[in-house]
C-alpha positions in Angstrom: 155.2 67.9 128.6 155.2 66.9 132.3 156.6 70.2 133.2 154.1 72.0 131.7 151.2 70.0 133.3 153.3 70.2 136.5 153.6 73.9 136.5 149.5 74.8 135.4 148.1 72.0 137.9 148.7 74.3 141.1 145.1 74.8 141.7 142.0 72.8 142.7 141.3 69.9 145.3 140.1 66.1 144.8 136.8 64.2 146.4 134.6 61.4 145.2 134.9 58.0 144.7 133.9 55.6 142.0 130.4 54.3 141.5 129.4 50.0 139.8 129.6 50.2 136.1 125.9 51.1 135.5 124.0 49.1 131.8 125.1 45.6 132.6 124.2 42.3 130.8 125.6 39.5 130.5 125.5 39.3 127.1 127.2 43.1 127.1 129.9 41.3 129.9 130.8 38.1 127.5 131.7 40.6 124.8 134.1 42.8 126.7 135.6 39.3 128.6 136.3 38.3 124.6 138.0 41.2 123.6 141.0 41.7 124.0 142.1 44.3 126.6 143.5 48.3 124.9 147.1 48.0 125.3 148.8 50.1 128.2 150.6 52.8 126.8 152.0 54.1 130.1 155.3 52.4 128.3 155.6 54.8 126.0 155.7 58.0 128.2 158.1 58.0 131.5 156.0 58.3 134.6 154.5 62.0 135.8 155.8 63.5 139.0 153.4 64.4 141.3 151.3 67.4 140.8 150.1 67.9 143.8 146.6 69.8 142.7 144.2 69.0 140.1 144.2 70.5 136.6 141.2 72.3 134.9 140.0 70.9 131.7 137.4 72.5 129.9 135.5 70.0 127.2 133.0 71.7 125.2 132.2 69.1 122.1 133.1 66.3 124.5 131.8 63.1 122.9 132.9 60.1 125.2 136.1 62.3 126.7 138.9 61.0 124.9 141.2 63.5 126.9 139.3 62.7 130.0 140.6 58.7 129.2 144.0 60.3 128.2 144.7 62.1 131.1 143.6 59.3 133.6 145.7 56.6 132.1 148.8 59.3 132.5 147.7 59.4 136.1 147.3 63.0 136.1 144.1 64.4 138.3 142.2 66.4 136.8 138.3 68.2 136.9 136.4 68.9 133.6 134.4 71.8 133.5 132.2 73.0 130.5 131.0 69.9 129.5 129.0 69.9 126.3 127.6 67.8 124.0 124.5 67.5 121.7 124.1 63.7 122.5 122.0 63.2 125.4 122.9 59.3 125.1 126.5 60.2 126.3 125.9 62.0 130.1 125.2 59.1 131.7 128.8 57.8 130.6 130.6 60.9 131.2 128.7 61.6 134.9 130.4 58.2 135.9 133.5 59.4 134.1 133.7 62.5 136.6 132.5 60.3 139.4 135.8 57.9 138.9 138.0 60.7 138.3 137.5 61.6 141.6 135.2 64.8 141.5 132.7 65.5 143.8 129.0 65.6 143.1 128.1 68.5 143.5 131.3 69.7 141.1 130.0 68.1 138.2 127.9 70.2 135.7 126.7 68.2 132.6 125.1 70.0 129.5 123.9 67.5 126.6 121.4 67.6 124.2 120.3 69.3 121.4 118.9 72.3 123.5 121.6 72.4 126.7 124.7 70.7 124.4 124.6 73.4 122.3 127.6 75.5 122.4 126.5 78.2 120.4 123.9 79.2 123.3 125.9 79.1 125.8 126.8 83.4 127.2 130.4 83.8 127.2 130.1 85.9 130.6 129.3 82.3 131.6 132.9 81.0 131.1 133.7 84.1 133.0 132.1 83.3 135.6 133.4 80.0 136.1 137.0 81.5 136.8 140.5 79.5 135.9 140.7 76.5 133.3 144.4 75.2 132.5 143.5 73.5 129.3 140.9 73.6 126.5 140.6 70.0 124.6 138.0 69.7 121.9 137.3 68.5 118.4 134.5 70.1 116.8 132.3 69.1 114.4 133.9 68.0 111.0 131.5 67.6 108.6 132.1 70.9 106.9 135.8 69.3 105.9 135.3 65.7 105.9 136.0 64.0 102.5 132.2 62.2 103.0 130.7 65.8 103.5 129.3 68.6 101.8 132.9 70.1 101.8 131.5 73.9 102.5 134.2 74.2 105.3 133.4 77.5 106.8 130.4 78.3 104.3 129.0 75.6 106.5 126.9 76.4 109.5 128.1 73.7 111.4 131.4 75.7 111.3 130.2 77.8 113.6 131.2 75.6 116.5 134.8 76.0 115.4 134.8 79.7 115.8 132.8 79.7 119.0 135.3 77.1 120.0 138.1 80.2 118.9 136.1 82.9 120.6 136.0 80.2 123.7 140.1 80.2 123.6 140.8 84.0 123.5 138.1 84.2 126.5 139.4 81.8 128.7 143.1 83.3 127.7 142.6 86.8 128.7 139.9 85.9 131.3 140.6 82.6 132.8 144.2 81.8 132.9 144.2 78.9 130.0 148.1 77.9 129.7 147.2 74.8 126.8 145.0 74.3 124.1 144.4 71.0 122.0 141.6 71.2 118.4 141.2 68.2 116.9 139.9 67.7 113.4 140.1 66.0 110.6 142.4 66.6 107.7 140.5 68.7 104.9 141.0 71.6 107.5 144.4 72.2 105.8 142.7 72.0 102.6 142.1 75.0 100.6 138.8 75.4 98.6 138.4 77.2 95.9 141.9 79.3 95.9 140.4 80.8 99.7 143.2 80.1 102.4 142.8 76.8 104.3 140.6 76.5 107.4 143.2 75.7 109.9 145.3 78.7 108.8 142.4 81.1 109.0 141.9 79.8 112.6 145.9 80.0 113.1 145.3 83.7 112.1 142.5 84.5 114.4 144.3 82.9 117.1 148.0 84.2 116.9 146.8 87.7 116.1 144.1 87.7 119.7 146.7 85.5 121.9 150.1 87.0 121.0 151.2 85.0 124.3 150.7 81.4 122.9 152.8 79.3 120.3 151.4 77.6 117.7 151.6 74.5 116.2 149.6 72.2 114.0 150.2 68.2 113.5 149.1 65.3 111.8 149.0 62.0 112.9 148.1 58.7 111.4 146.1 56.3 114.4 147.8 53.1 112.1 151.1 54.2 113.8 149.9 54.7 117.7 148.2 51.1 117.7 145.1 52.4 116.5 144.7 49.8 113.9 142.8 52.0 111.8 142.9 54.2 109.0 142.4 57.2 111.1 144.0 60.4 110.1 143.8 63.4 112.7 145.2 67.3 112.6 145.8 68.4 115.7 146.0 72.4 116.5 148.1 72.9 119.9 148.8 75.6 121.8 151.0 76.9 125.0 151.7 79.8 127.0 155.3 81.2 126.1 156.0 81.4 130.1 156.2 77.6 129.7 157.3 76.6 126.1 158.9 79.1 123.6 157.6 76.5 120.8 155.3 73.8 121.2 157.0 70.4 121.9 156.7 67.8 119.6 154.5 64.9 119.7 155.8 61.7 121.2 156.6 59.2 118.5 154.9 56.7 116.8 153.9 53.8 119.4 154.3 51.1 116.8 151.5 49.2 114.6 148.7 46.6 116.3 147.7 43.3 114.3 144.4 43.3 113.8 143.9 39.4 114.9 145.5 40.8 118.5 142.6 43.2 118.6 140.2 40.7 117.5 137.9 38.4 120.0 137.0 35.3 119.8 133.1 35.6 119.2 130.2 33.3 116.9 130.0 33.3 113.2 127.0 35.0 111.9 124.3 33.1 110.8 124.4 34.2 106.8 120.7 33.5 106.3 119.9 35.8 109.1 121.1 38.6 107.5 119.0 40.7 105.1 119.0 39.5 101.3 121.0 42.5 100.2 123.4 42.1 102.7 124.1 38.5 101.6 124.1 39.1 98.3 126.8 41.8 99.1 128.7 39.1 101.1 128.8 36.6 98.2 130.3 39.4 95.6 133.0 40.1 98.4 133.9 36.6 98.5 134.1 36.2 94.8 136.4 39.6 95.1 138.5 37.4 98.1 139.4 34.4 96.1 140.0 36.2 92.7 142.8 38.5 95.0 144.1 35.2 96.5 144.6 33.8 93.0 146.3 37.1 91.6 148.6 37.0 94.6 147.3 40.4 96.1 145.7 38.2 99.3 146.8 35.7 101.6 145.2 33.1 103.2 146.5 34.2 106.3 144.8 37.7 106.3 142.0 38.7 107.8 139.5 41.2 105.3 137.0 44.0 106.4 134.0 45.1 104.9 130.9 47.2 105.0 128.2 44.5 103.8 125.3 47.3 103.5 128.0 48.6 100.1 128.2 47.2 97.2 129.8 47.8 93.8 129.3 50.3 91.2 127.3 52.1 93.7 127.4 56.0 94.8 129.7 54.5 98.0 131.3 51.7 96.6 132.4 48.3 98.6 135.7 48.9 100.4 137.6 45.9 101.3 140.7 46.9 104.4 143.0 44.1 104.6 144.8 43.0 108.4 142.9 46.6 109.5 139.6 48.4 110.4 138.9 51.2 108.0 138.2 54.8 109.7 135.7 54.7 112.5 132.7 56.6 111.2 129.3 57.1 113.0 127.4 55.2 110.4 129.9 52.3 109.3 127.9 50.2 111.2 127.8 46.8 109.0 131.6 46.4 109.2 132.0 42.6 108.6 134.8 40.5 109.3 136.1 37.6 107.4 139.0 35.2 107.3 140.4 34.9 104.2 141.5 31.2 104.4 138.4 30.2 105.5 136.7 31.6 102.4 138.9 30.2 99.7 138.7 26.9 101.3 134.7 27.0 101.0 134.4 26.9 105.1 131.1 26.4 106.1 130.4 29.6 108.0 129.8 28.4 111.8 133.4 26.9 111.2 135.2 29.9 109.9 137.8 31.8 112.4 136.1 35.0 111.4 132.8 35.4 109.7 130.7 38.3 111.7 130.2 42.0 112.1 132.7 44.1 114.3 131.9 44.5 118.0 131.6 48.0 119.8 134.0 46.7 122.4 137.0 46.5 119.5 135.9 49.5 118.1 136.3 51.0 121.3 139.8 49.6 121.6 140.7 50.5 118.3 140.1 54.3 119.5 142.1 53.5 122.9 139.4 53.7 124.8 138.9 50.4 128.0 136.7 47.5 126.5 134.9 47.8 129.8 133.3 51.2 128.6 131.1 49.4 126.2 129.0 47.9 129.6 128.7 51.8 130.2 127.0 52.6 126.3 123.7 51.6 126.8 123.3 52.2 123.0 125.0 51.4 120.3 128.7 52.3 120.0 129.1 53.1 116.2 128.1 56.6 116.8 130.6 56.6 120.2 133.4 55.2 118.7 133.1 57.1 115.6 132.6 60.1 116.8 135.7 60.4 119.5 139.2 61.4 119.3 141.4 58.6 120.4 143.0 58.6 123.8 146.4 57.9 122.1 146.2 60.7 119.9 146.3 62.8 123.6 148.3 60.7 125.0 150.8 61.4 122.5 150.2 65.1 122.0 150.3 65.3 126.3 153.2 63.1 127.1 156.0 64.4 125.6 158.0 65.9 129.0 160.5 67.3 126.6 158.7 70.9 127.0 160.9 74.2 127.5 
């Protein structure tokens, strides 16, 4: 898609420079040094001509800016405008995001919060006003299709956000000279409810019927097979200007799987006894679960198991073991545990096991592609962060693809 990007960056100018990482520890410090470093996928696209100006990237619903981390890896320069978020925890991460992007200062207009983050407030003659954005990346709220949720889809007021996020497209179309679009979501969106029409095709309709001008496409990919190693499943809603792309160009392809013991660092067991009594007890019926599988022949003592320890069985959410992979990064999965399997057959005491502790935010960041060294940046906990962003090689992989027109 280089000549795409190529053709829509012909308009703004750089400044700014990069500012020290801000929320440093050392304890913060030993656990990004541990973890292994987010693979470069720069191999995976060919290198981007020079653009010459800066692209406009509006990011309303912005999270921690996995576009924003997209986009910089692929070297292309960029500003971000209409930024948006409800959580106030993330501005001071995305102000130094701007900052090392290369904006100036005074460029750089953040709106979080419950009050200022909200979308739904914000006048369209606002966006108006503004003038040009090149491309519109988001992923709006999914509770009202996630398979954990309430599963109203658009009976659900949180829903709302995804048709202001439509309105937001056909303004900056007609008013602002938007070329690309990127919605993220996740899958239940092509799910229809009820004998009613699926969510993503209703927004399709809206979409195609107010921006004749634009192809549309829609995509799923699977995180598991862009070195993710996750079960992450994302739908993807693209579209392009016809003066550029007759159709929307394909994804690029799969990247290729990551072991989970190469995203793994090397950190202390967990002392079992400071745990709460639940938890442990939780621990010991996963155990029992880890050697009856080994016996069976359905485990190895060479895999490495994950768990949530606040789950147990025969409960309302029930005890999910993921073998040699993270399940899907959630905002609440917190208590993911990580165990070597060997180790636990072979009655290990604990402190000597390979792997017998909870996740770190600095692999769940580089599960989702994002640096390691961001975690020194999240003065709170990552869970939430990691959980709630759309991995950078998800837009890697719906930006790189130079095969467009």
């Amino acid at each position: 898609m280089w000549k795409l990007l190529w053709l829509i960056a012909l308009l703004a100018v750089p400044c700014g420079a990069p500012a020290p990482t801000a929320g440093w520890t050392p304890a913060l410090q030993f656990e990004v040094d541990q973890t292994p470093p987010t693979p470069d996928l720069s191999q995976y696209f060919e290198p981007l001509p020079s653009l010459g100006k800066r692209l406009v990237v509006a990011q309303p619903c912005i999270g921690i800016s996995g576009c924003g981390w997209a986009l910089q890896g692929m070297r292309v320069p960029f500003d971000l405008v209409h930024i948006y978020d409800l959580k106030l925890e993330y501005l001071p991460v995305i102000n130094q995001h701007c900052i090392d992007i290369g904006m100036c200062v005074e460029q750089i207009a953040l709106n979080f919060g419950r009050i200022k983050g909200d979308i739904l407030q914000v006048p369209l003659m606002q966006l108006i006003h503004h003038g040009r954005v090149d491309l519109l990346c988001t992923g709006p709220p999914c509770p009202p299709w996630a398979s954990q949720g309430s599963r109203r889809g658009v009976r659900d007021k949180r829903a709302q956000v995804f048709f202001r996020i439509i309105v937001w497209a056909i303004v900056l179309v007609r008013c602002c000279g938007l070329c690309m679009l990127v919605l993220e979501n996740v899958v239940g969106i092509l799910t229809e409810v009820g004998g009613r029409e699926s969510a993503c095709n209703h927004f399709l309709a809206i979409l195609r019927h107010f921006c004749p001008e634009f192809s549309f496409s829609v995509h799923t990919l699977k995180l598991m097979e862009y070195h993710g190693c996750q079960h992450r499943v994302r739908v993807f809603i693209r579209g392009i200007h016809k003066c550029f792309c007759a159709m929307v160009p394909e994804p690029l392809p799969p990247f290729g799987q990551r072991q989970l013991r190469d995203m793994l660092g090397k950190f202390e067991c967990t002392d079992r006894a400071a745990l709460p009594v639940t938890h442990q007890a939780n621990i010991r019926t996963i155990e029992s679960r880890i050697r009856f599988m080994v016996r069976i022949g359905k485990l190895s003592a060479h895999d490495i198991l994950v768990a949530s320890i606040d789950r147990a069985d025969n409960k309302v959410y029930p005890q999910a073991l993921t073998v040699n992979h993270l399940p899907a990064l959630t905002t609440h999965n917190q208590y993911l545990f990580v165990m070597s399997v060997g180790d636990v057959c072979n009655y290990v005491p604990d402190h000597q096991r390979q792997h017998f502790r909870k996740l770190r935010g600095a692999e769940r960041l580089s599960s989702m592609g994002f640096p390691t060294s961001l975690r020194l940046q999240l003065l709170s906990d990552t869970t939430f962060a990691s959980g709630n962003a759309y991995p950078v090689q998800f837009m890697v992989a719906r930006l790189g693809n130079k095969a467009a027109c």
